[in-house]
C-alpha positions as CSV (number, residue, x, y, z in Angstrom):
1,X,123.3,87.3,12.9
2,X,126.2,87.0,10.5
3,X,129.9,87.1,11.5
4,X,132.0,87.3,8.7
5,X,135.6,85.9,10.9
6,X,137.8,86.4,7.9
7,X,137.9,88.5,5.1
8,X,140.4,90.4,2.5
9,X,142.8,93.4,3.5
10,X,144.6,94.8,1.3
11,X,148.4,95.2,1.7
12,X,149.6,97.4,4.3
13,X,151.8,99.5,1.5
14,X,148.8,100.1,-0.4
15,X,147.1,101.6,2.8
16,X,150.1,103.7,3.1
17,X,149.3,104.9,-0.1
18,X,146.2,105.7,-0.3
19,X,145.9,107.8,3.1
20,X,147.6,110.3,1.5
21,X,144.2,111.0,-0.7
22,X,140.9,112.2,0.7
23,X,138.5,109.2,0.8
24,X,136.2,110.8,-2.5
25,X,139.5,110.4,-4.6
26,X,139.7,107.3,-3.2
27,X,136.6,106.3,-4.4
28,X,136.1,108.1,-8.0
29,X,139.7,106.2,-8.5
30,X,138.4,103.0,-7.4
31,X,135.7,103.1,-10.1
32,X,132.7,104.2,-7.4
33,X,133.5,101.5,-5.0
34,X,133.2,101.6,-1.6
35,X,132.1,105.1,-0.6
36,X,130.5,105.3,2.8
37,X,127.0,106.5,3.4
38,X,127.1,110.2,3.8
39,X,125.6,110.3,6.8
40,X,128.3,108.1,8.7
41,X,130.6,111.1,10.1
42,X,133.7,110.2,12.6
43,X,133.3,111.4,16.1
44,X,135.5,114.0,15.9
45,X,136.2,116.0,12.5
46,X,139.6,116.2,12.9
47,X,139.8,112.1,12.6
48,X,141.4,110.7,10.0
49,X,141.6,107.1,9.5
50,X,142.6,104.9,6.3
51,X,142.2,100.8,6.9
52,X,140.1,98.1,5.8
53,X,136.7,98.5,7.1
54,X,135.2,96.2,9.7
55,X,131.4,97.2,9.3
56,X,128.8,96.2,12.5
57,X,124.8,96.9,12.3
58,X,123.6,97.0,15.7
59,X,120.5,98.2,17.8
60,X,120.9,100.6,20.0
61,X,122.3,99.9,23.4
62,X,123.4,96.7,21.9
63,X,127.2,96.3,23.2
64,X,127.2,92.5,23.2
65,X,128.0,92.6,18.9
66,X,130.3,95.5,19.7
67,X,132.6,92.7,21.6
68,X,132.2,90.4,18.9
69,X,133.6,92.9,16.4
70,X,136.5,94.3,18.7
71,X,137.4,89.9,19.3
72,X,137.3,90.1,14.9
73,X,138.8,93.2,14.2
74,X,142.8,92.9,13.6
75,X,145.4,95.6,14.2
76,X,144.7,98.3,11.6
77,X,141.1,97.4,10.9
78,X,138.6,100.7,11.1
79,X,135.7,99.6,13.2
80,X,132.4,101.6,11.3
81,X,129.5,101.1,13.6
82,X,125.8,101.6,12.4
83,X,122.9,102.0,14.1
84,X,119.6,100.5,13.4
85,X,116.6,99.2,14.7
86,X,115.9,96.4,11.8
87,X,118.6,94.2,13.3
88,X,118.3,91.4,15.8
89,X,121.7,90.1,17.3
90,X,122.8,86.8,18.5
91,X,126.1,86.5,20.0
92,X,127.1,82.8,20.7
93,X,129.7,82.5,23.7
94,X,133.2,81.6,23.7
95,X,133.4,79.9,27.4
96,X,130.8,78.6,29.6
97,X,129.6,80.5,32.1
98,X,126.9,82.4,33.3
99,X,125.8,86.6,33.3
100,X,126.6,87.6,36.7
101,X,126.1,91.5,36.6
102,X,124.9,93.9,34.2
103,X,126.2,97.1,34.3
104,X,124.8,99.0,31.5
105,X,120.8,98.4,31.9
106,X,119.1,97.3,28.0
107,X,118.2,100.5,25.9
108,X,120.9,102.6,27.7
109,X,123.9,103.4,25.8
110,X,127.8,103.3,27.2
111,X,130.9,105.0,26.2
112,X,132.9,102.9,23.8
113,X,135.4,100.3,25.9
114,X,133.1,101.0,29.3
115,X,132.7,97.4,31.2
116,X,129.0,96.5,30.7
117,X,128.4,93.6,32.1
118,X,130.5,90.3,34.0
119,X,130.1,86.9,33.7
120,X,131.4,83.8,36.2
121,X,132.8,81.1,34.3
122,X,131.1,77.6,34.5
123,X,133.2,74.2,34.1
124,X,132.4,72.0,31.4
């Protein structure tokens, strides 16, 4: 697994901007960068979002690299989550300590900011 920590946003008057266009003019303008696969749809249709895009591959079920991303992601940053089964995730820890319950059983899925899981801090 990769975790990119740091990367480029653009300046928070450009953003302003450029939500004023749909995300195709956005696109054709930007010489065919950065378009979205078509298949990646917001949860509800009536989203709208415009922000530097923080992009996580992850199996399904997978929550631990969700954290990860939510610990990366900055204030403004659109969180784009994909799917897959080709990935295999490592997620090193920040503290020591130790798994002490897990609440949302591997392969099951939970809603997004739903406690999955506790851990017991260890000293040293």
């Amino acid at each position: 697994m990769q975790v990119i920590k740091e990367f480029s946003r653009p300046p928070s008057a450009l953003l302003r901007e450029l939500s004023a266009y749909d995300s195709a003019t956005v696109h054709e303008a930007y010489g065919g960068k950065g378009a979205l696969q078509s298949d990646l749809k917001p949860l509800d249709n009536r989203m709208k979002v415009c922000g530097p895009a923080a992009t996580v591959s992850a199996r399904p079920g997978d929550n631990l690299i969700l954290h990860k991303a939510i610990y990366v992601a900055a204030k403004g940053d659109v969180l784009v989550v994909i799917e897959t089964e080709k990935t295999i995730v490592e997620v090193e820890a920040t503290f020591n300590g130790v798994l002490q319950t897990v609440l949302t059983p591997v392969g099951e899925t939970a809603p997004v900011g739903a406690l999955i899981a506790t851990y017991r801090e260890m000293p040293g």
